[in-house]
Phi, psi and omega in degrees: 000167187279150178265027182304161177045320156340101161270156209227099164271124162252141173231116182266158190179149147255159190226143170306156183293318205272357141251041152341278206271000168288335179284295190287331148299325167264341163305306227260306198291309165226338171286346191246003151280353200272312189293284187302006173250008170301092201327143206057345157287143183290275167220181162232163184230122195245130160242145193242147171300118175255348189193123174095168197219140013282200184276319207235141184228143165205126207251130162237128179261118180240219184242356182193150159318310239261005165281003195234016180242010207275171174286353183276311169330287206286001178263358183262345159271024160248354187299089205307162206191083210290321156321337183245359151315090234318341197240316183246014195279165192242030187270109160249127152101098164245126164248143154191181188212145154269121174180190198248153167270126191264334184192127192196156176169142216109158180231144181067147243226107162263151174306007189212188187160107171289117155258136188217135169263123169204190202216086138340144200252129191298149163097352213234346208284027168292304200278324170280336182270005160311304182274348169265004187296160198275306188329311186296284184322291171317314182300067193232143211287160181062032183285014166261031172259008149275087177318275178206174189213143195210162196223088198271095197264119194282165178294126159310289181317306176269358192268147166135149173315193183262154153316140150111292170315133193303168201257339184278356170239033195264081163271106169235148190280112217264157134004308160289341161331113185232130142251141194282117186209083147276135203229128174178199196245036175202115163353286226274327205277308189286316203278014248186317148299325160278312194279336186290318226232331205231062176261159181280335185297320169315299188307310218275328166322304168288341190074024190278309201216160151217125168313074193298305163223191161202145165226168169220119160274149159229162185291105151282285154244166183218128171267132121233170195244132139228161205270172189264136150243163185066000000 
């Protein structure tokens, strides 16, 4: 089904080599069940970088913007959280965005996933969303390795790291902020997309966009809660 209107945090982030795998046990082990049983989240997703920076993409799905403004969210990302410590944390170059998906088409979640970040040129956004719409973005040779695509536009208010994080590694992804989430089963195929349809010569060509990056992830795990019954 389409993720229209759907909400979405995405978090991007890095780790020193030498604490992989403790970042990655407690990422896998409690934080992101910690996350999807937050009343209203769908699931989450963990992608690690086949192309592009940072290493890690994580996608969380809820069910309305409005799960990230509730009081069970905000007492729980407020919450001091020793991997993300200004001083002793083990999270580097963290980013992230809030926001609704707006435009989506396709079913279902693929093992690889083009992520592309850019900035609409105010006043233009007619025109990006011409080249980003999934009809576009799919027309591409081999599409039926093209699950689906969604257009994530972020929140201002609600977009920005967790508390606690240093203010020189605080990116938060503003309000004009768009991400690009094509999804689907073959690397070579999501990544083909990025270089044909989601280039900065296309945007700048239109006077539409400016391109911050493109990456391609593959699936490291997926989460959802559903409640026990009986």
């Amino acid at each position: 089904m389409s993720l229209k209107r759907v909400g979405m945090l995405c978090t991007r982030m890095d780790v020193d080599s030498t604490d992989v795998a403790e970042f990655n046990r407690w990422f896998d082990k409690e934080h992101m069940e910690e996350r999807v049983r937050i009343p209203g989240f769908l699931d989450a997703r963990r992608y690690v970088a086949i192309t592009g920076a940072p290493k890690y993409l994580n996608l969380y799905e809820t069910e309305s913007l409005t799960v990230f403004d509730s009081p069970e969210y905000r007492q729980r990302t407020c919450q001091p959280n020793p991997m993300v410590d200004e001083d002793d944390g083990k999270v580097q170059e963290l980013s992230s965005g809030v926001g609704q998906i707006n435009i989506s088409q396709g079913f279902g979640h693929g093992c690889f996933v083009a992520f592309t970040w850019l900035k609409p040129v105010d006043g233009q956004e007619k025109k990006a969303k011409r080249v980003v719409c999934p009809p576009g973005i799919s027309n591409t040779n081999q599409t039926d390795d093209i699950l689906s695509a969604h257009v994530l536009e972020s929140d201002a208010r609600l977009s920005g790291p967790p508390p606690g994080v240093s203010a020189p590694e605080r990116k938060n992804e503003k309000a004009n902020d768009w991400f690009v989430i094509v999804e689907g089963t073959d690397a070579e195929i999501v990544s083909e997309v990025c270089k044909k349809r989601l280039t900065s010569e296309v945007f700048q060509k239109l006077g539409a966009a400016n391109l911050i990056s493109n990456s391609v992830f593959a699936l490291r795990s997926s989460f959802g809660y559903r409640s026990e019954v009986g």
